[in-house]
mmCIF file of the protein (N, C-alpha, C, O) and its ligand, coordinates in Angstrom:
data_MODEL
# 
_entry.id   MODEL 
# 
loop_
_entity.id 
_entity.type 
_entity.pdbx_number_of_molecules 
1 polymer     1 
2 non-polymer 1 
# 
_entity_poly.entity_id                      1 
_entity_poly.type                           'polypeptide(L)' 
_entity_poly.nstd_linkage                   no 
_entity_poly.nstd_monomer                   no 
_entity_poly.pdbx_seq_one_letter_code       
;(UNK)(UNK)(UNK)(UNK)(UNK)(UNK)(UNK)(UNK)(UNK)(UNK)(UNK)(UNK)(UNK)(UNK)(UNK)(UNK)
(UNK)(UNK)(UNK)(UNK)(UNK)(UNK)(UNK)(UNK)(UNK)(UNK)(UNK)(UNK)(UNK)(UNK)(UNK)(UNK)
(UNK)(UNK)(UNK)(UNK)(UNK)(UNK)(UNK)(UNK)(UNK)(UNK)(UNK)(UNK)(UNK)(UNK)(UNK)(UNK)
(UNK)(UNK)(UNK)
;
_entity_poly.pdbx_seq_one_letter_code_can   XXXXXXXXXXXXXXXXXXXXXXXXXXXXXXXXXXXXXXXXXXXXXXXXXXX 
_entity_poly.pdbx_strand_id                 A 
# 
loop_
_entity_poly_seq.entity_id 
_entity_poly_seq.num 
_entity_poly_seq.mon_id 
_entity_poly_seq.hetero 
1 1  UNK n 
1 2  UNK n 
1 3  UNK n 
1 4  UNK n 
1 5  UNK n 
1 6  UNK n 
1 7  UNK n 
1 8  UNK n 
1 9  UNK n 
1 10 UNK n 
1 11 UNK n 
1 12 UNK n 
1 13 UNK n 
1 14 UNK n 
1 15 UNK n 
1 16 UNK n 
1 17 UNK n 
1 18 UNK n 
1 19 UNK n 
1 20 UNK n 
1 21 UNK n 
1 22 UNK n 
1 23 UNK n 
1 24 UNK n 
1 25 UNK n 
1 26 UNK n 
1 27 UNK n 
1 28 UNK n 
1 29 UNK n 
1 30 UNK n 
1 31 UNK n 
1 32 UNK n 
1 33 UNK n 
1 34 UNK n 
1 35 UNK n 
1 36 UNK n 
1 37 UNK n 
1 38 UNK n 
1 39 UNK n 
1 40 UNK n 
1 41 UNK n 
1 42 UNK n 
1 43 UNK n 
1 44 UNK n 
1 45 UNK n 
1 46 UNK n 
1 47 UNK n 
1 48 UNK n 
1 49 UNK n 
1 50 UNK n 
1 51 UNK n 
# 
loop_
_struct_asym.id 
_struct_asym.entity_id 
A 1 
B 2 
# 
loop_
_chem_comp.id 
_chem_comp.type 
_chem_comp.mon_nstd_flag 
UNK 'L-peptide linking' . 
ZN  non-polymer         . 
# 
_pdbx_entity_nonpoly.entity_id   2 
_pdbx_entity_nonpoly.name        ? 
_pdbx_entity_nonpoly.comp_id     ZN 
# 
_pdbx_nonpoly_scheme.asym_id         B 
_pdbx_nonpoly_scheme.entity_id       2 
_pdbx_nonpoly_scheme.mon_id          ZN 
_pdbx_nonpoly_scheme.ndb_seq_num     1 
_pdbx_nonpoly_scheme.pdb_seq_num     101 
_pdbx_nonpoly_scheme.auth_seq_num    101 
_pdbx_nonpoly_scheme.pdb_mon_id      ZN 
_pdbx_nonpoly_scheme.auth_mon_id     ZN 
_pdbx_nonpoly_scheme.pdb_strand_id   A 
_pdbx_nonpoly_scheme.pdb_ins_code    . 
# 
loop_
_atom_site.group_PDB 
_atom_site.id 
_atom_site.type_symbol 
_atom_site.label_atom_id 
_atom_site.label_alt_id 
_atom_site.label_comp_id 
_atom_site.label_asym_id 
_atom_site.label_entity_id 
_atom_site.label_seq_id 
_atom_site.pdbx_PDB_ins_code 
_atom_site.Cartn_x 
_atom_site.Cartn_y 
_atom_site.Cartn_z 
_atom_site.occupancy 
_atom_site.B_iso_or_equiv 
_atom_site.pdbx_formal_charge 
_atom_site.auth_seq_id 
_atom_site.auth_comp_id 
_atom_site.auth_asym_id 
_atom_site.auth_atom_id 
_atom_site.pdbx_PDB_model_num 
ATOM   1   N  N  . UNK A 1 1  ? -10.425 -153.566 99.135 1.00 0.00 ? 1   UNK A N  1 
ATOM   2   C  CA . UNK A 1 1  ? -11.846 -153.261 99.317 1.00 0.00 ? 1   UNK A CA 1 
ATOM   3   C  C  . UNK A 1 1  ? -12.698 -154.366 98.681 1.00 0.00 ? 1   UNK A C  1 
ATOM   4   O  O  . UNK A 1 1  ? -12.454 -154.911 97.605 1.00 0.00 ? 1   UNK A O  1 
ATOM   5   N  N  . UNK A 1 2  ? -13.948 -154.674 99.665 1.00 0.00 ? 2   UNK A N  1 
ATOM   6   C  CA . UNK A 1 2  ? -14.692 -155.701 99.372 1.00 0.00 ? 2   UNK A CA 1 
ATOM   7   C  C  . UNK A 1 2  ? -15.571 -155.123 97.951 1.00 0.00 ? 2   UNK A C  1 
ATOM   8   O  O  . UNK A 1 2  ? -15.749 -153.906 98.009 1.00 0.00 ? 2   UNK A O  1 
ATOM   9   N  N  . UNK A 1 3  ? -16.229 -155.885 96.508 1.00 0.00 ? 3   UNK A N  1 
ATOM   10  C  CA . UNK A 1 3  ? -17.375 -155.601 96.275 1.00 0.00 ? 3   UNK A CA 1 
ATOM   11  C  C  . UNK A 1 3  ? -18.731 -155.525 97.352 1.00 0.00 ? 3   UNK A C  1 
ATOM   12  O  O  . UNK A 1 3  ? -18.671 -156.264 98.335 1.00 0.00 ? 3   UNK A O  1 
ATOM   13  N  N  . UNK A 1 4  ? -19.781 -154.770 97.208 1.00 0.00 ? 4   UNK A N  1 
ATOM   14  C  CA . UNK A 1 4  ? -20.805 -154.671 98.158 1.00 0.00 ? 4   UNK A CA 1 
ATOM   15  C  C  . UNK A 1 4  ? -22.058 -155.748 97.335 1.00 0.00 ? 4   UNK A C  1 
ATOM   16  O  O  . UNK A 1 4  ? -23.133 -156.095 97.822 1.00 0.00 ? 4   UNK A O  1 
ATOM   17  N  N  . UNK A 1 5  ? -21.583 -156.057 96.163 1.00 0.00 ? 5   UNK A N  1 
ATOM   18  C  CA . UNK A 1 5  ? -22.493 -157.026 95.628 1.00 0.00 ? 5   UNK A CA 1 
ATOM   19  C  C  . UNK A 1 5  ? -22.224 -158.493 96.066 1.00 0.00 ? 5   UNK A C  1 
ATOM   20  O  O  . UNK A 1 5  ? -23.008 -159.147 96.753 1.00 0.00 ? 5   UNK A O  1 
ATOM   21  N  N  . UNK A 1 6  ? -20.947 -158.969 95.559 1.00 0.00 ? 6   UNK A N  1 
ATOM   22  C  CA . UNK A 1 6  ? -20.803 -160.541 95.368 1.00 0.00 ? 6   UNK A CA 1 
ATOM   23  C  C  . UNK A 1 6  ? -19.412 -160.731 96.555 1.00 0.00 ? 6   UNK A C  1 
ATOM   24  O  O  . UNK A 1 6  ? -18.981 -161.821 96.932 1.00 0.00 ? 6   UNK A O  1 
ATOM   25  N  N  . UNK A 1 7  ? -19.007 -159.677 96.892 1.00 0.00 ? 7   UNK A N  1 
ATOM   26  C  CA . UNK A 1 7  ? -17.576 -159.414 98.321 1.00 0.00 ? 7   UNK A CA 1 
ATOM   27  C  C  . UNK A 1 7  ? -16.658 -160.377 97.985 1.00 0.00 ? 7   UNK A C  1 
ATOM   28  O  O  . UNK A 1 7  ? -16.192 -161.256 98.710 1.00 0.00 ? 7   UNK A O  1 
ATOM   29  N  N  . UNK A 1 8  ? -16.392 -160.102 96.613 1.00 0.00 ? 8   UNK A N  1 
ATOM   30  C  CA . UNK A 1 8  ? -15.022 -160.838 96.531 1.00 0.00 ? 8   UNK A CA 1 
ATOM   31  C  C  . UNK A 1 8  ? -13.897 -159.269 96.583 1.00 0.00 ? 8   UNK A C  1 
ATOM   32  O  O  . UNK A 1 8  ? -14.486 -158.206 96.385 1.00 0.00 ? 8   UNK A O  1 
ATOM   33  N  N  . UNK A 1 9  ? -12.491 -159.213 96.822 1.00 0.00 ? 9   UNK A N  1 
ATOM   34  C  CA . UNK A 1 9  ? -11.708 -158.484 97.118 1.00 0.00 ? 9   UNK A CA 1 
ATOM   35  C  C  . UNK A 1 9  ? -10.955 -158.152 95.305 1.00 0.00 ? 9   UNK A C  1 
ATOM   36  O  O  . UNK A 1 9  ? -10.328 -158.956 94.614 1.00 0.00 ? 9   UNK A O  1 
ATOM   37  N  N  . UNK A 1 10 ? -11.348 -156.618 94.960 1.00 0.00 ? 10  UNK A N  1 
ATOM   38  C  CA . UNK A 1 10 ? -10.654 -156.727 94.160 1.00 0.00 ? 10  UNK A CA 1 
ATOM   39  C  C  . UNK A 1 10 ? -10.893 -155.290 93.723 1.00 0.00 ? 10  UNK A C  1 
ATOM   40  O  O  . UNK A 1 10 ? -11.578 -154.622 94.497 1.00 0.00 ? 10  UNK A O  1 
ATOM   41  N  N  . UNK A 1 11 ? -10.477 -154.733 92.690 1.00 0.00 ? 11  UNK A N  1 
ATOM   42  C  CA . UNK A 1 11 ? -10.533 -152.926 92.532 1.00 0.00 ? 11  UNK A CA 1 
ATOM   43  C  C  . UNK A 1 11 ? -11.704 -153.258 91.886 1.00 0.00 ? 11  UNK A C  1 
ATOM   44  O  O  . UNK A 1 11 ? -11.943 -154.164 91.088 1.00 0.00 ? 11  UNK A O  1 
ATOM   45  N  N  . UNK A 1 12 ? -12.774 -151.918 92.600 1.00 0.00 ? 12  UNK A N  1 
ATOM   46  C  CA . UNK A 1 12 ? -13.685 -151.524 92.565 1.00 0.00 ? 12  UNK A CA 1 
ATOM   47  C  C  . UNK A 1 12 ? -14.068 -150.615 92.004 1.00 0.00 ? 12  UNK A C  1 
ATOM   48  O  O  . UNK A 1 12 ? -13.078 -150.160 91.431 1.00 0.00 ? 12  UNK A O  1 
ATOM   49  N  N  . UNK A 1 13 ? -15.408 -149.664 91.650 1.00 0.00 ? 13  UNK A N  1 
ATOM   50  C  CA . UNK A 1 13 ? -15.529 -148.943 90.829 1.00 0.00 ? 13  UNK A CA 1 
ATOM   51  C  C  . UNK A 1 13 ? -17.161 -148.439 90.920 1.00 0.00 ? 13  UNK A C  1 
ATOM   52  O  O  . UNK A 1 13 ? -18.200 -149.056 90.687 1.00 0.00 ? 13  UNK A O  1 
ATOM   53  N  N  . UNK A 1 14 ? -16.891 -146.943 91.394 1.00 0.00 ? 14  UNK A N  1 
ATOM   54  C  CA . UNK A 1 14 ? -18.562 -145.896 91.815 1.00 0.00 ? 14  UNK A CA 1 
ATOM   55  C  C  . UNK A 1 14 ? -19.681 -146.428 91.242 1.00 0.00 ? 14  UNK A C  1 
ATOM   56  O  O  . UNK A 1 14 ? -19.423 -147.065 90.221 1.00 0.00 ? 14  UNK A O  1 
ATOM   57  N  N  . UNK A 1 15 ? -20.502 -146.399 91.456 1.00 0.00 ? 15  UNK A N  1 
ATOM   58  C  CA . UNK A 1 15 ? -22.198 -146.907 90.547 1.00 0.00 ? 15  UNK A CA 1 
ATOM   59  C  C  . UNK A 1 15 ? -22.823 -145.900 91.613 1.00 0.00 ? 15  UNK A C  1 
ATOM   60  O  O  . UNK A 1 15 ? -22.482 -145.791 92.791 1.00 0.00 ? 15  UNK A O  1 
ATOM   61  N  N  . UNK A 1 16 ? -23.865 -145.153 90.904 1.00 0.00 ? 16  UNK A N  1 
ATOM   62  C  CA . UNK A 1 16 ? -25.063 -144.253 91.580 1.00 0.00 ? 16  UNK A CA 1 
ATOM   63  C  C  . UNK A 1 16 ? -26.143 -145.994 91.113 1.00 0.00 ? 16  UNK A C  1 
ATOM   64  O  O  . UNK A 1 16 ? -25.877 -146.640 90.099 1.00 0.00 ? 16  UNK A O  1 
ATOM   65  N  N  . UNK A 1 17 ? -26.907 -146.272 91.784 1.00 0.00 ? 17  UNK A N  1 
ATOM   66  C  CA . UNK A 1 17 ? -28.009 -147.037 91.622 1.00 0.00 ? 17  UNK A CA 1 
ATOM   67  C  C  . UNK A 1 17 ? -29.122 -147.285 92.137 1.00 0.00 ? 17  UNK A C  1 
ATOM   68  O  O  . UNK A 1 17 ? -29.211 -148.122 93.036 1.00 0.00 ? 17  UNK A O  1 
ATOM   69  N  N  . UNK A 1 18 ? -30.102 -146.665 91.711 1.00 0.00 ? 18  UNK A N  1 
ATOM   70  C  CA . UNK A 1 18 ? -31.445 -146.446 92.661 1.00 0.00 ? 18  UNK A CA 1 
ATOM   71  C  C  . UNK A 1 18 ? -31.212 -144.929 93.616 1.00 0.00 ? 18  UNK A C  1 
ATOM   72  O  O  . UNK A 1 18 ? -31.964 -144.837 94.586 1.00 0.00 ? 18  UNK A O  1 
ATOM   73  N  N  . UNK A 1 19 ? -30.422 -143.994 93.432 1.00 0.00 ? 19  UNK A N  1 
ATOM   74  C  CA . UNK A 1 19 ? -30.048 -143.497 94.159 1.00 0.00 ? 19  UNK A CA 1 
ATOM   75  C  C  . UNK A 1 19 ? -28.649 -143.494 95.394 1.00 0.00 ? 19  UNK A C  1 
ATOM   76  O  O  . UNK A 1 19 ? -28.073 -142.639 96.067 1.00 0.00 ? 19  UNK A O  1 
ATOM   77  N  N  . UNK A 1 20 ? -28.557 -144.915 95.200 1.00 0.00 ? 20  UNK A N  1 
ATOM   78  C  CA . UNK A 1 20 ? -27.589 -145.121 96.485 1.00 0.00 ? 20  UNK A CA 1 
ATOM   79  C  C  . UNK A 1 20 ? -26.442 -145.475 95.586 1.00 0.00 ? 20  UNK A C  1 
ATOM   80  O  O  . UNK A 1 20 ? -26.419 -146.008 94.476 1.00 0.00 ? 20  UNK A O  1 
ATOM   81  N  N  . UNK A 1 21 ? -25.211 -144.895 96.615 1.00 0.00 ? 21  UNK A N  1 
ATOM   82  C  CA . UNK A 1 21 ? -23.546 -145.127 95.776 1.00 0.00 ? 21  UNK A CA 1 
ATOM   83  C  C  . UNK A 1 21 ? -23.381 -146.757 96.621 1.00 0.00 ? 21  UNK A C  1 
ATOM   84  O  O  . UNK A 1 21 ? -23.465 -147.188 97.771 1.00 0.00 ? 21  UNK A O  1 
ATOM   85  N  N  . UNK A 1 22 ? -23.107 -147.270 95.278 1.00 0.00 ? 22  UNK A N  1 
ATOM   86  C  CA . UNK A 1 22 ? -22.156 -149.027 95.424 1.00 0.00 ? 22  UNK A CA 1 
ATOM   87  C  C  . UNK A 1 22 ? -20.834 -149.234 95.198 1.00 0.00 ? 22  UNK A C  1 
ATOM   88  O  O  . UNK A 1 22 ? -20.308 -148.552 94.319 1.00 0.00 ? 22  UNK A O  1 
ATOM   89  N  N  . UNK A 1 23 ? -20.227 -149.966 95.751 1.00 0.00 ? 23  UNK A N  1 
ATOM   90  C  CA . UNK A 1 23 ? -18.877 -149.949 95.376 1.00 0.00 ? 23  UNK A CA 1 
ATOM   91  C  C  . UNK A 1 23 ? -19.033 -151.511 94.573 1.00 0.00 ? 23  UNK A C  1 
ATOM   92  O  O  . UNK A 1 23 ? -19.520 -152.443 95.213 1.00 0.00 ? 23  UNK A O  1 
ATOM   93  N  N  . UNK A 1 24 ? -18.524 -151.741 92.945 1.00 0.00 ? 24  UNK A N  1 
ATOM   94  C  CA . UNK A 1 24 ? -18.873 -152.941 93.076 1.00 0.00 ? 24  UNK A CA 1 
ATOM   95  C  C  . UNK A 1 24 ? -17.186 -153.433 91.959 1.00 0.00 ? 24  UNK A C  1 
ATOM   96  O  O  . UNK A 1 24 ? -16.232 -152.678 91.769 1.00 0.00 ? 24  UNK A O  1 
ATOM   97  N  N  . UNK A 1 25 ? -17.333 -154.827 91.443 1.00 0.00 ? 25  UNK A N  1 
ATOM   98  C  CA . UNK A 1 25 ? -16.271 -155.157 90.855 1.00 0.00 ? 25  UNK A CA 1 
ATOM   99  C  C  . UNK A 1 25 ? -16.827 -154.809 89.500 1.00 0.00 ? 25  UNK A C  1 
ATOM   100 O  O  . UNK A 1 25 ? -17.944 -154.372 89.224 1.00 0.00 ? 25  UNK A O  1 
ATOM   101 N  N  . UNK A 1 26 ? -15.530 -155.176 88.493 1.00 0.00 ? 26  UNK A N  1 
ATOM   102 C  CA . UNK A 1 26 ? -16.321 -154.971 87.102 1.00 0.00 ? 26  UNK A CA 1 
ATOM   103 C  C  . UNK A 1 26 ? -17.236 -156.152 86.127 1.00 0.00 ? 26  UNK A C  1 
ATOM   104 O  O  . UNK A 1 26 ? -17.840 -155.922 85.079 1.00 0.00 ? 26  UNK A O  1 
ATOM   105 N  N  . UNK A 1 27 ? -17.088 -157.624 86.952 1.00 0.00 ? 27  UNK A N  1 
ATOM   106 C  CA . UNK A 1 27 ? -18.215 -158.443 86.695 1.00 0.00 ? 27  UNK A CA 1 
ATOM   107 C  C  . UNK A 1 27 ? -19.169 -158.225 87.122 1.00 0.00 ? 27  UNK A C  1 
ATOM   108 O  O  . UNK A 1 27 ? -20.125 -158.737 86.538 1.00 0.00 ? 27  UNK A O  1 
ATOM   109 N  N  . UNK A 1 28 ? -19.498 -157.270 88.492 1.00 0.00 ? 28  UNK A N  1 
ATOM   110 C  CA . UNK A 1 28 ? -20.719 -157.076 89.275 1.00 0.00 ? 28  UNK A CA 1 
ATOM   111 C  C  . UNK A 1 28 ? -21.468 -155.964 88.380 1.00 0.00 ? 28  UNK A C  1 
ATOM   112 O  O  . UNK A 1 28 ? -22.692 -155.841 88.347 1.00 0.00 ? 28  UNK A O  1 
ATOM   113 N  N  . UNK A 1 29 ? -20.508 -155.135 87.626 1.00 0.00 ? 29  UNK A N  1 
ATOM   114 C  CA . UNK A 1 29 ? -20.919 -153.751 86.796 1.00 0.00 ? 29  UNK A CA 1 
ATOM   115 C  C  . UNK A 1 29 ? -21.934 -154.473 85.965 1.00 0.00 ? 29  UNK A C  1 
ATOM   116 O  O  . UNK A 1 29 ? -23.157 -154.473 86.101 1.00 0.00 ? 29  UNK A O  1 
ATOM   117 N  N  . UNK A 1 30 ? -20.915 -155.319 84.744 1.00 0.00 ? 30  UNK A N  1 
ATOM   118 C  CA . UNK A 1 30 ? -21.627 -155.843 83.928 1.00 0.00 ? 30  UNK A CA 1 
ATOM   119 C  C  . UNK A 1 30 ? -22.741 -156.512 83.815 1.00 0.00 ? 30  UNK A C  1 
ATOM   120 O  O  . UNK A 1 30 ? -23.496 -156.429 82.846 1.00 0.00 ? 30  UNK A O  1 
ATOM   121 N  N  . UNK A 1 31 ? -22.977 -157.495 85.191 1.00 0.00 ? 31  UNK A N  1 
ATOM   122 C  CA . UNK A 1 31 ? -23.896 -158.155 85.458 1.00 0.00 ? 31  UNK A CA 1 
ATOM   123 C  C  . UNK A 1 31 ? -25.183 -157.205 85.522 1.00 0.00 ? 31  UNK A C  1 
ATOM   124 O  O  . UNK A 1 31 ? -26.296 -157.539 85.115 1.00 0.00 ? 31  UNK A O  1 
ATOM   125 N  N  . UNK A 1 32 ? -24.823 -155.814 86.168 1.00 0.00 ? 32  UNK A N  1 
ATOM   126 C  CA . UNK A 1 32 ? -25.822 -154.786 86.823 1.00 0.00 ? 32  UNK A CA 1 
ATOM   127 C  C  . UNK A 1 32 ? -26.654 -154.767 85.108 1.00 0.00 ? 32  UNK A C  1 
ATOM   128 O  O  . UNK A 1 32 ? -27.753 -155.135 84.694 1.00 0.00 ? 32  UNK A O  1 
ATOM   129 N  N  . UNK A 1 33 ? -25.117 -153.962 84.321 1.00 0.00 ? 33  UNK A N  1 
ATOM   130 C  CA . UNK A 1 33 ? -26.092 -153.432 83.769 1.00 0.00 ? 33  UNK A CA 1 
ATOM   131 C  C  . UNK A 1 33 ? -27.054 -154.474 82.663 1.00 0.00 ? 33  UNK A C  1 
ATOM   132 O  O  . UNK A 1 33 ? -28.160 -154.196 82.199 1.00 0.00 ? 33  UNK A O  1 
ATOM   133 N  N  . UNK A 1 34 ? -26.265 -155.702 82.432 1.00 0.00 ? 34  UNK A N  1 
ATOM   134 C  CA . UNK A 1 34 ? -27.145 -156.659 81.686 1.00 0.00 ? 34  UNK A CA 1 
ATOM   135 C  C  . UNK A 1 34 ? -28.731 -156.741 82.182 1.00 0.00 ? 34  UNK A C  1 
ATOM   136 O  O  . UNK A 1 34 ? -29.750 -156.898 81.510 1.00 0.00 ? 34  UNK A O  1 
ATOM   137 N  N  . UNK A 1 35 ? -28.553 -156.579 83.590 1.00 0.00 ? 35  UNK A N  1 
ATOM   138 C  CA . UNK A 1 35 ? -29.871 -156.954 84.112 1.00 0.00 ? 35  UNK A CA 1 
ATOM   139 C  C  . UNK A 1 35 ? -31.196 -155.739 83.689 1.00 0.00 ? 35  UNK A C  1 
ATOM   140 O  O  . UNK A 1 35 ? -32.264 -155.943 83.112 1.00 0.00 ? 35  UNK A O  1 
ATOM   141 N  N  . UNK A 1 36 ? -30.574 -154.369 84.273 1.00 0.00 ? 36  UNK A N  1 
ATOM   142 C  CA . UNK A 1 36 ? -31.260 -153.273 84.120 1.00 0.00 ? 36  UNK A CA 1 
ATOM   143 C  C  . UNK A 1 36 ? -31.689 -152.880 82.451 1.00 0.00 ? 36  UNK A C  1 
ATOM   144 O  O  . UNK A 1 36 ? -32.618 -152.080 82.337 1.00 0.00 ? 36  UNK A O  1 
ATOM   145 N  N  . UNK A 1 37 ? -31.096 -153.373 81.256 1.00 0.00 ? 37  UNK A N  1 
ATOM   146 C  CA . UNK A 1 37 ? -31.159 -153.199 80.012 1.00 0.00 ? 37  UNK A CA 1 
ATOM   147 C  C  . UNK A 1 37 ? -30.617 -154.467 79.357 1.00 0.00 ? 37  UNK A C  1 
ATOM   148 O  O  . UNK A 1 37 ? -29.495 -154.591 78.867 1.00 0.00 ? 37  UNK A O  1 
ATOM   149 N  N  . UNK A 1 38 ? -31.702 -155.509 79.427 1.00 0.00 ? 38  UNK A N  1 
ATOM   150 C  CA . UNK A 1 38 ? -31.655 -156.789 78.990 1.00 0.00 ? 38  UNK A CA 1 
ATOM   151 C  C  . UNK A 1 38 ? -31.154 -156.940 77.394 1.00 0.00 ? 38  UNK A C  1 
ATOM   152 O  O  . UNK A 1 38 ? -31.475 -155.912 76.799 1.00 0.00 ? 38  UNK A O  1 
ATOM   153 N  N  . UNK A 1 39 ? -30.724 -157.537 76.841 1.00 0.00 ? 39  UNK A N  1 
ATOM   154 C  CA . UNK A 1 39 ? -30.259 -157.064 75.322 1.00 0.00 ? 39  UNK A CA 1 
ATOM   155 C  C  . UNK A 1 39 ? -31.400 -157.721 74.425 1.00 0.00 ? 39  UNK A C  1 
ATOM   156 O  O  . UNK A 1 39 ? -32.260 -158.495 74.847 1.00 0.00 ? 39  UNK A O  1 
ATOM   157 N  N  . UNK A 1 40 ? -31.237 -157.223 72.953 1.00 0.00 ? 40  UNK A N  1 
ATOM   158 C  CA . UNK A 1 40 ? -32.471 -157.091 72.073 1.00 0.00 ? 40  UNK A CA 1 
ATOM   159 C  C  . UNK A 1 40 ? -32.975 -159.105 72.145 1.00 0.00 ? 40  UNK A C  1 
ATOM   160 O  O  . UNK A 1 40 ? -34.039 -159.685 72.360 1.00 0.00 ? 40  UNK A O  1 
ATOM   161 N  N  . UNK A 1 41 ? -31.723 -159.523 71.871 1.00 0.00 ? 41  UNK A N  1 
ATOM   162 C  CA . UNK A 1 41 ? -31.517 -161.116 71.504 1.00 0.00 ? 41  UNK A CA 1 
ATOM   163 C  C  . UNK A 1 41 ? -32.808 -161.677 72.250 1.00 0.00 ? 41  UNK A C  1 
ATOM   164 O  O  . UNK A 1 41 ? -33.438 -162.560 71.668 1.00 0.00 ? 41  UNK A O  1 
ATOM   165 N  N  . UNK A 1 42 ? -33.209 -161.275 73.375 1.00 0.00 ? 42  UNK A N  1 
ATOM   166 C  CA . UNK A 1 42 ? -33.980 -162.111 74.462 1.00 0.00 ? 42  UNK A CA 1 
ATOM   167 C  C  . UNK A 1 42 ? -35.690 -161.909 73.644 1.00 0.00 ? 42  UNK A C  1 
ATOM   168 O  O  . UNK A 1 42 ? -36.640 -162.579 74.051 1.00 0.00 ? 42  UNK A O  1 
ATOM   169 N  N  . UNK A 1 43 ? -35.835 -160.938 72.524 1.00 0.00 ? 43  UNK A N  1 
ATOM   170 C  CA . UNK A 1 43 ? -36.850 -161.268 71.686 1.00 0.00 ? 43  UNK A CA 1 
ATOM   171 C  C  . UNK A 1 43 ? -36.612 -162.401 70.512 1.00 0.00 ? 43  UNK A C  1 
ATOM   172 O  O  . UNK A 1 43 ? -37.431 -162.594 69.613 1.00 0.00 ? 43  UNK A O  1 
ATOM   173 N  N  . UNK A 1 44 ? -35.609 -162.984 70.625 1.00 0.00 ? 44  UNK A N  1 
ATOM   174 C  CA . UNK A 1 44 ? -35.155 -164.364 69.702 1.00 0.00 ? 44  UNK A CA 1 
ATOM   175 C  C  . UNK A 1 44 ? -36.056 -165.272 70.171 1.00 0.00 ? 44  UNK A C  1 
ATOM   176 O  O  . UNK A 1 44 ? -36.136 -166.128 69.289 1.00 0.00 ? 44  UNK A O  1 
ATOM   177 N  N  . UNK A 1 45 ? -37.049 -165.665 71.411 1.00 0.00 ? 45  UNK A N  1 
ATOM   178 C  CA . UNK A 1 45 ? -37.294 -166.724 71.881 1.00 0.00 ? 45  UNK A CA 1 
ATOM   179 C  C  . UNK A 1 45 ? -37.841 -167.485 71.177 1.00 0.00 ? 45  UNK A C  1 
ATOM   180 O  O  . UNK A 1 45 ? -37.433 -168.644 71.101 1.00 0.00 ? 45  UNK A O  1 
ATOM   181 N  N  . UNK A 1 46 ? -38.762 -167.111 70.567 1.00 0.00 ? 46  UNK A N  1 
ATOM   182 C  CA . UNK A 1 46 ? -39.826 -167.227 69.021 1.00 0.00 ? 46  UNK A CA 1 
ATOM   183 C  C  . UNK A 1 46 ? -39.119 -168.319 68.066 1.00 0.00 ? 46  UNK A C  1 
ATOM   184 O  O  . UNK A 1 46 ? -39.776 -169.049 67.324 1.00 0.00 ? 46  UNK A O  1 
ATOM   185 N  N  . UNK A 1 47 ? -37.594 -168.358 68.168 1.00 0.00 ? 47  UNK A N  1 
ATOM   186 C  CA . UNK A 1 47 ? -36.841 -169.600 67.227 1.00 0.00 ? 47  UNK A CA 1 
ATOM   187 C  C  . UNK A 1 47 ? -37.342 -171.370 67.726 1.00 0.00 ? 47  UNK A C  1 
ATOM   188 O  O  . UNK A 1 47 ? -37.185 -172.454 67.165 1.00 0.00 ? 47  UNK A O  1 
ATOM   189 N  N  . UNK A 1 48 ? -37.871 -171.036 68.796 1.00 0.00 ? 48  UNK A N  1 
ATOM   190 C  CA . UNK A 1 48 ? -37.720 -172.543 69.251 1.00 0.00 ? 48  UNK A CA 1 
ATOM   191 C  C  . UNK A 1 48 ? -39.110 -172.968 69.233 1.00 0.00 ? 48  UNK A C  1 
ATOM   192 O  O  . UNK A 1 48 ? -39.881 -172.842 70.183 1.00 0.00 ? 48  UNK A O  1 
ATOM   193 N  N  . UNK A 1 49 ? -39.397 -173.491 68.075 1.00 0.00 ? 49  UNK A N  1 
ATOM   194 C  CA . UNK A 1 49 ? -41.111 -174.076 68.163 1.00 0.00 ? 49  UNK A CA 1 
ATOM   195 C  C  . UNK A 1 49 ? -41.537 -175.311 69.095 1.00 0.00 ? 49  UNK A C  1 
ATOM   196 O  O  . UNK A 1 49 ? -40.566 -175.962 69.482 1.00 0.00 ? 49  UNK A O  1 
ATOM   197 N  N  . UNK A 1 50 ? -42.558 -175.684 69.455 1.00 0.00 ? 50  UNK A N  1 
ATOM   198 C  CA . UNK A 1 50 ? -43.146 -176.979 70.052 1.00 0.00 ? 50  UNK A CA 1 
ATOM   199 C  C  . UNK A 1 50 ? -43.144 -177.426 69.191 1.00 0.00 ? 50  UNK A C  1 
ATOM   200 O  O  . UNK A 1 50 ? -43.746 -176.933 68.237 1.00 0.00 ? 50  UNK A O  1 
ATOM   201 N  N  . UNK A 1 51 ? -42.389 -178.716 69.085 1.00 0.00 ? 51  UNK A N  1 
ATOM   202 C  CA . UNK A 1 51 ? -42.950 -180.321 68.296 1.00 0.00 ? 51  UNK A CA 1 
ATOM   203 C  C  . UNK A 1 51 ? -43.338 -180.985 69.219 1.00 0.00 ? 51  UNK A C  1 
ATOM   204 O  O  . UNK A 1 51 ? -43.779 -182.118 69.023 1.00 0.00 ? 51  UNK A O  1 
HETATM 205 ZN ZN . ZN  B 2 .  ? -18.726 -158.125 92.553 1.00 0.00 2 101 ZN  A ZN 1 
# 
């Protein structure tokens, strides 16, 4: 079975998302959920001043 995200061939795994069932891989999972719940770190930006 294809992922329905990135269709590479490989065991797959249910996601409800937005309502609709996905079949996706488990890099496609991770990717999902990084995206949907960005992690705290991305308020770090503040380290990098203008010189
Ligand atoms: Zn995938």
């Amino acid at each position: 079975m294809n992922c329905e995200r990135c269709g590479i061939d490989a065991s797959l795994a249910h996601r409800d998302i937005d309502g609709f069932a996905y079949y996706l891989c488990e890099a496609c999972i991770g990717g999902w959920d990084a995206v949907r719940s960005p992690p705290p770190a991305a308020a770090d930006e503040n380290r990098s001043p203008a010189r």
